[in-house]
C-alpha positions in Angstrom: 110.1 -76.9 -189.8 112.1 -76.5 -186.5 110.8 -78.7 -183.4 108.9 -77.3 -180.9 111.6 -77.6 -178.7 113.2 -75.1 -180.8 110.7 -73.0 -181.5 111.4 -69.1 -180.1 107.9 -67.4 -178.0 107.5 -65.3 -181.4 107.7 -68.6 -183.8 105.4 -70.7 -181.5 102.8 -67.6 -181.0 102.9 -66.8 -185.1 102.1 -70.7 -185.5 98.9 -70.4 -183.3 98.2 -67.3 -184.9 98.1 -68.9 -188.3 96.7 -72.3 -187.6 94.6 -72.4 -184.3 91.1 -70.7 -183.9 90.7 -67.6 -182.2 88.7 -68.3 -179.2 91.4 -67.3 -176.9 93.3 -64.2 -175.6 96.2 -65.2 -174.3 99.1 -62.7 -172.5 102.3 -63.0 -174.9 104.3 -66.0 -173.1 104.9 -69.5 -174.1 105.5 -72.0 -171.3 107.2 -75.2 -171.7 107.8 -76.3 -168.1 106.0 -76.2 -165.1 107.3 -77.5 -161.4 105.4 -76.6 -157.8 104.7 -72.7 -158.1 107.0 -72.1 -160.9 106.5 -72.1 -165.0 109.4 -71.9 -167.4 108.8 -69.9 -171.2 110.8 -71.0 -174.1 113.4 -68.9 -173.9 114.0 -70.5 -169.9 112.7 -67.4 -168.2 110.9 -68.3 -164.9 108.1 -66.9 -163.7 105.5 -67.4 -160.3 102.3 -68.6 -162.0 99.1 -66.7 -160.0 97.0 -68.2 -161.7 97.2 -71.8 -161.7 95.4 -72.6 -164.9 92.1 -71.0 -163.1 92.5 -73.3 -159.9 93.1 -76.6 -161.9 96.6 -76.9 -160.2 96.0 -76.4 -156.9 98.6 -79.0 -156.1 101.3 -77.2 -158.3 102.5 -78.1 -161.5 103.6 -81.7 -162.1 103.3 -82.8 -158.5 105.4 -85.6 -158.4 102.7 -88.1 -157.2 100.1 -87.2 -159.4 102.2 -87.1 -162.7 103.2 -90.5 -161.1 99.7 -92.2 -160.3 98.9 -91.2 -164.3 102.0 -92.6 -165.5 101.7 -95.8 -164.0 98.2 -96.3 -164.9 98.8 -95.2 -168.4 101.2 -98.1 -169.0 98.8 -101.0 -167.6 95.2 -99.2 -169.2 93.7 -96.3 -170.3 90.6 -96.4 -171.5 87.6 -99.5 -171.2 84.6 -97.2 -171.9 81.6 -97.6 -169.4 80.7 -101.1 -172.0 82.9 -103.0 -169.3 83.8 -102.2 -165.8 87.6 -101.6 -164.8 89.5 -101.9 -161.6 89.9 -98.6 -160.6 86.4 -96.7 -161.2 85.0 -98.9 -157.9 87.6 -98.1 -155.4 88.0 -94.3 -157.1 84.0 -93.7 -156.9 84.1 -95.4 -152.7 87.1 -93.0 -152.3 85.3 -89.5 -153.7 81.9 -90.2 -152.6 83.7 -90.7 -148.9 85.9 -87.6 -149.0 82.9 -85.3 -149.8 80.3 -87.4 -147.6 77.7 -88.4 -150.6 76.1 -91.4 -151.7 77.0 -91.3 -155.4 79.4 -89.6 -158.1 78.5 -89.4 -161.7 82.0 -89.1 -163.1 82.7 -87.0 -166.6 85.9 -85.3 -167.9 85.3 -81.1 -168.1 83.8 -79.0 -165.7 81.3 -77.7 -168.5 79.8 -81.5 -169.3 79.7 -81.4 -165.3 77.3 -79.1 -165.3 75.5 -79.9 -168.4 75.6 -83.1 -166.4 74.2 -81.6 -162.8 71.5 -79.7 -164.9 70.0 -82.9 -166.6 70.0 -84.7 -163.3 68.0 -81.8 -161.4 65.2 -81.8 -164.3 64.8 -85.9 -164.0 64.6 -86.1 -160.4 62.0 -82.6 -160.6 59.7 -84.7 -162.7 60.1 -88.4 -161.3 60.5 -86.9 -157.9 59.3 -83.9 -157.3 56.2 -84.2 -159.5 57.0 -81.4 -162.0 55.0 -81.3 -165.6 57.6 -82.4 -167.9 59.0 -79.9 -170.0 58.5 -77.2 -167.3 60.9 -77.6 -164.9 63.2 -74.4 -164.3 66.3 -73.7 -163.2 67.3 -70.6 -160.9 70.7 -69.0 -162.0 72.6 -65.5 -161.2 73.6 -62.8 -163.1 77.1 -62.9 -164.2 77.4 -66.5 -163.7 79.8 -68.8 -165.0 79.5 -72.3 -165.9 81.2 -73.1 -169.1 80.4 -72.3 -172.9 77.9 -74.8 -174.2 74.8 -74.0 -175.7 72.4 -74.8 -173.2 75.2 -72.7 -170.3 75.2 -69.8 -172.3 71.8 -69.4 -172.6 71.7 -68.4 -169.1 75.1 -66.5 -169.2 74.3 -62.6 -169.3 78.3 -62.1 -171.0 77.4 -60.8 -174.6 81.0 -61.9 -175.8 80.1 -65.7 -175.6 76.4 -65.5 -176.0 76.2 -63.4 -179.0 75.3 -65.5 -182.3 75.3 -68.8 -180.8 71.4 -68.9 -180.4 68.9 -70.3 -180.6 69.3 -70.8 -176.6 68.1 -73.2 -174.2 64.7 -72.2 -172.2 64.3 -73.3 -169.0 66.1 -70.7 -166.5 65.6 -67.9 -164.6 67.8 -65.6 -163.9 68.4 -63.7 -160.6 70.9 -61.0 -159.3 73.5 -62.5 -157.0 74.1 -62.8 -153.1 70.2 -61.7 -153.1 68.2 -63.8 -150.5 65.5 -62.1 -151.5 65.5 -62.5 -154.9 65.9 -66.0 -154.2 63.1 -66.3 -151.8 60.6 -64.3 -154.3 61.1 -66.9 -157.5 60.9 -69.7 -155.2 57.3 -68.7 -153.7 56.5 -67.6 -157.1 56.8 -70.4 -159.1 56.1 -74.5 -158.6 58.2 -75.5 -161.1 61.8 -75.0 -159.5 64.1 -78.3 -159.9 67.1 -76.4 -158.8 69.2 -73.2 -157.5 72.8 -73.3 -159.6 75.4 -71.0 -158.4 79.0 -70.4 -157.7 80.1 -70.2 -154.0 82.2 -67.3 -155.1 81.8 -65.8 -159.0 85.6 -66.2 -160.0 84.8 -65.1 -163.8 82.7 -61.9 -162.7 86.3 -61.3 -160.9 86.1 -63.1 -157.7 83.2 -61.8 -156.2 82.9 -62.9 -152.8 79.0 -62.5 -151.2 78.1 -62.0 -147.8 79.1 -64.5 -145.7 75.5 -66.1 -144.4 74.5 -65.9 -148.7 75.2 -69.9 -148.9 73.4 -70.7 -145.8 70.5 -68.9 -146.7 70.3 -70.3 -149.9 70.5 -73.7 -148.6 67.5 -73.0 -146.4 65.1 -71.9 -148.7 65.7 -74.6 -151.4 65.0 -76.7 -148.2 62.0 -75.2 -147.4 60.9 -75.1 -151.1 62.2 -78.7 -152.2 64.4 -77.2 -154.2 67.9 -78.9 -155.1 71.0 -77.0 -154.0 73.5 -77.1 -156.6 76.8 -75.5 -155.9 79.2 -75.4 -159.2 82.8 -75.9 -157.2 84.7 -76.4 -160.2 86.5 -73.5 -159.7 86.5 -73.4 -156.3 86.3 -76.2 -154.7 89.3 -78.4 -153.3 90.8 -76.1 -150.8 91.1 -73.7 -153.1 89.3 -70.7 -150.5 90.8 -72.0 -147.6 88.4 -75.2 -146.8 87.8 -78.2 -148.6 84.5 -76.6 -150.3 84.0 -73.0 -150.4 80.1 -73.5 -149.2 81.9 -74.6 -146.3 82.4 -70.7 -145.5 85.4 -70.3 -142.8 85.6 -73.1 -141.8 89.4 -74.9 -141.8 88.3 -78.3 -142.0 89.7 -80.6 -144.3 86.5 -82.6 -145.3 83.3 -83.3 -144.4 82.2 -81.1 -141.4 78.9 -80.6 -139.2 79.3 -76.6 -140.6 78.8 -78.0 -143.9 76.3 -80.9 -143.6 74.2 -78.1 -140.9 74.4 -75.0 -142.8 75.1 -75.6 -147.0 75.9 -78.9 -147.6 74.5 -79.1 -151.5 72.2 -81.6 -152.6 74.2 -81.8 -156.1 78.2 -80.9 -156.0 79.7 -79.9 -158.9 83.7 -80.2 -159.4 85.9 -80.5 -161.8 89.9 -78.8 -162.5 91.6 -79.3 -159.2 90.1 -83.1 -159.0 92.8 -83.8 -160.8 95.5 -81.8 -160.4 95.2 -80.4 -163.7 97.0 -83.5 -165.0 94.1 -84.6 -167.1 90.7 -84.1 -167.7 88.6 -85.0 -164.7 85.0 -83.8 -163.2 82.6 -85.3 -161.5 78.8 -84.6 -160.2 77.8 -86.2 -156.4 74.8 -86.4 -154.9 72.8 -89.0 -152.7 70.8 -91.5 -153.2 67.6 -90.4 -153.4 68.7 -87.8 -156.1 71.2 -89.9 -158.2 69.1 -92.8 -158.5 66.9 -91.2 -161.1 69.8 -91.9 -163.8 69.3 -95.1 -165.2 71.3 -96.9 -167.9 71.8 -95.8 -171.1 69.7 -92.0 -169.8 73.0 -90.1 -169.8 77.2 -91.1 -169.6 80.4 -90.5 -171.8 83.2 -92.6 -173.4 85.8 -91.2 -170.8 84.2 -90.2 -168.3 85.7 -92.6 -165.4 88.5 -94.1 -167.0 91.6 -95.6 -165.3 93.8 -93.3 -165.7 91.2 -89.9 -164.8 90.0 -91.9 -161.5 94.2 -93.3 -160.7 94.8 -89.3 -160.8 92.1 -88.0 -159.0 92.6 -90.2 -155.8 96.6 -88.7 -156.2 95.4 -85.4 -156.1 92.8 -85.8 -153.6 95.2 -87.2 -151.5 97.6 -84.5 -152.5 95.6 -81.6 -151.4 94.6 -83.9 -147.8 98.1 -84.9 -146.7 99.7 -81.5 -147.6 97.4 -79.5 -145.9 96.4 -77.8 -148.7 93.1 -76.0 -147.4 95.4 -74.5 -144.1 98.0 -73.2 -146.4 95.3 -71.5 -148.8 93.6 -69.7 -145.2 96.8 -68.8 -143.8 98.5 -67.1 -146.9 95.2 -66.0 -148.2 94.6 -64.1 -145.2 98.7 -62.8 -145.3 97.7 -61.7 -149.2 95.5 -59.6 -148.4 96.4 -57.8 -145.1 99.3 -56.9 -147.2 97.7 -55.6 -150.4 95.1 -53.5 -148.5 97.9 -51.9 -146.8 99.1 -51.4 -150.1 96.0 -49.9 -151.0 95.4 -47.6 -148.5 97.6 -45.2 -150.5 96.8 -46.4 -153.8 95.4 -44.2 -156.4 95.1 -46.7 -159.0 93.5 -49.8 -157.1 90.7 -49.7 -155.1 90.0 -52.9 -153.3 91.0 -56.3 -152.9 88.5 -59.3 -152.4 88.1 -62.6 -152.2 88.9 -65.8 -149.8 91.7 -68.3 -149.4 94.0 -67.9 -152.3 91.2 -66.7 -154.7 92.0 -63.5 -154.8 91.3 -60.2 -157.3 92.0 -57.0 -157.0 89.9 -54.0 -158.7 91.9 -51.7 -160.8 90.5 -47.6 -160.5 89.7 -47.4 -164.6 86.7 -48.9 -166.5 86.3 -51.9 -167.9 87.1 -50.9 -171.2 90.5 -49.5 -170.8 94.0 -51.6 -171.1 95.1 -51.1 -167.7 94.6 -53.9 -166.3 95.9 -56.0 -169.2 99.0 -53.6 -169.2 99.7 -54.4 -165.7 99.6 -58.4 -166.5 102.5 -57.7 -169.4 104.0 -55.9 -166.5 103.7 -58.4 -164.1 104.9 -60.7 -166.6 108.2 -58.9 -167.2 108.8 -58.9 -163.6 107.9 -62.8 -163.1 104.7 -63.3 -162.3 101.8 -64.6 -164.2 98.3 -63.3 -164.2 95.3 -62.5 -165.9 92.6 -59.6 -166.6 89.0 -60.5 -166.2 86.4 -57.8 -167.3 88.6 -55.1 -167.9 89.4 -53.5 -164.9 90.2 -56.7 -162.4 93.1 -58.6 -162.1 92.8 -62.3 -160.6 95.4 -63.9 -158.4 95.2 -67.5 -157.8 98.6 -69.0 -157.0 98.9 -73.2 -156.3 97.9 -74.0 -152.7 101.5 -75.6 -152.3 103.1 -72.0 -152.1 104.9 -71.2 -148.6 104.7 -68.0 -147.0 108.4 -66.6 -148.8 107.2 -67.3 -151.9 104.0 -65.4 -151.2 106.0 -62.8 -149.8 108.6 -62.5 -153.0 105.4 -62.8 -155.1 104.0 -59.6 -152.9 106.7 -57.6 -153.7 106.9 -58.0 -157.3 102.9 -57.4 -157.2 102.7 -53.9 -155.7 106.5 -52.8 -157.1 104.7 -53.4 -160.3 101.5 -51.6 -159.4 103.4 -48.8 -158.0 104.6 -47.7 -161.7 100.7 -47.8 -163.1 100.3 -44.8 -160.2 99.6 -41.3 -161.1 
């Protein structure tokens, strides 16, 4: 059998085909090479990649002193398990749990055992803390959520495609529509039984949608009032990825810890995972404080990886990365450039009708349902003219560049984005 190195897109997508599970759709390139905003296919085409393996490399590809920071501490030691301690999980937990301003992180690998993680917490503090009955605790969740693919977080999901004949689900949740204070506001005077409220700052899966900008605060305030835990799920876009540090920051351009965020929707449990490392390696975490963490005791809940050398070596890199490169700024400024330019596009558009979203988190909404191929045939398009992005339900496209783009790029990127849209018109 050839190498991979000399395997053709067609050869390397036929092996996949034959020997790898179907679980994933992906558009018809093969990448071998990956450097700032760029990818490379097989064949050494290059292409702009908009969508940064969904916000995991915020950085860029291979930043040079993340791909570093792992090297190094993958020659001296990997992996201890949590049996003993290591050298680096100390100074990697002081150096999180000050950039976020919380008293303790929990530290796992994916963003899925991260929540799985956050969820298990909030019931164990409901019923040591809060006095719930055990086995009753709830959790409050929105429609067209996102959290991962386990069993117990697609229970909750309302997206038929990955619920349907995976049950029996987990119970435990209730289910609200979202950026809907009211809804909210109901189930908590409803019911005594709340341990938590888990949502996404902005849904990026139900194709970025963006809620109204006082949604987070308000949220805040009546798990407050209810003594109710807060839980935001940042995985995907957390770590400047929306302009500021944490997207429940709002609009605010700070690059950590801020009086906006500790005043208005500072969470009581924060949930992140992808661009905590780069998207070097597998790294997630769950922070809270004190009086919430402490319910875990030893042996109630951990994982063989989950703060290993080499995971917390990378995520101090990249956290560093996205501090001393100003990564938040960028994201506001060229988010903001994005879209003033594709809503002049639109304006005379007959085939898209909005663009949303916040930082560089972007989508735009394509004027065909969601079961029709335009939106998919626009990505091939895309792809043939250099740029790399992705459908979500049907009729959006998502565009999600690395944060360490500058403003040409953007601009080149711009231009290949609406000459490509321009042929889709009618």
């Amino acid at each position: 059998m050839k190498t991979q190195q000399q395997l053709t897109s067609e050869e390397a997508i036929a092996l996949e085909d034959a020997h790898g599970a179907h679980n994933y759709h992906p558009l018809p390139v093969v990448l071998n090479k990956g450097k700032g905003v760029h990818v490379w296919d097989v064949e050494g085409k290059q292409y702009y990649d908009f969508l940064s393996a969904y916000s995991a490399v915020n950085q860029g590809h291979c930043h040079p002193k993340i791909v570093g920071a792992m090297s190094k501490q993958a020659e001296t030691l990997t992996l201890t398990s949590r049996a003993f301690h290591n050298d680096i999980l100390g100074p990697y937990e002081k150096y999180a749990t000050d950039y976020f301003d919380f008293d303790k992180i929990l530290p796992m690998n994916t963003g899925a055992e991260a929540v799985e993680t956050a969820i298990k917490i909030a019931r164990k503090w409901a019923y040591e803390q809060k006095g719930v009955h055990e086995q009753d605790a709830q959790i409050i969740v929105c429609e067209n959520n996102f959290h991962g693919r386990t069993t117990t977080i697609i229970s909750f999901s309302n997206d038929e495609g990955a619920r349907k004949n995976f049950g029996p689900y987990t119970p435990g949740f209730i289910k609200i529509p979202y950026d809907d204070i009211d809804a909210l506001e109901k189930v908590l005077k409803d019911s005594k039984n709340i341990a938590g409220f888990l949502v996404e700052p902005i849904q990026g899966e139900a194709g970025v949608y963006t809620p109204s900008d006082d949604y987070m605060a308000e949220a805040k305030k009546l798990c407050n009032t209810h003594n109710v835990l807060f839980m935001a799920d940042e995985i995907q876009t957390g770590i400047a990825r929306t302009g500021s540090l944490l997207a429940v920051c709002g609009n605010c351009t700070c690059e950590g810890h801020c009086e906006r965020q500790s005043t208005y929707s500072r969470p009581d449990i924060l949930i992140l995972g992808k661009a905590l490392s780069g998207g070097a390696y597998p790294v997630s975490a769950v922070l809270a404080d004190n009086a919430i963490m402490n319910v875990i005791k030893p042996g109630q809940h951990g994982s063989t990886f989950g703060g290993n050398p080499v995971a917390g070596a990378v995520a101090i890199a990249a956290l560093d990365v996205v501090k001393n490169e100003k990564l938040a700024q960028n994201a506001r400024k060229l988010g903001d450039l994005f879209r003033k330019k594709l809503n002049e596009y639109i304006e005379g558009s007959s085939i898209v009708k909005l663009v949303r979203g916040r930082g560089l988190l972007n989508a735009i909404v394509i004027n065909d349902s969601e079961e029709s191929s335009t939106a998919w045939d626009m990505c091939v398009a895309l792809k043939e003219n250099g740029l790399l992005a992705k459908p979500t339900h049907g009729n959006i496209i998502r565009f999600a560049p690395p944060l360490v783009m500058n403003e040409e790029q953007l601009e080149d990127c711009v231009s290949i984005i609406i000459k490509t849209l321009k042929t889709f018109e009618k």
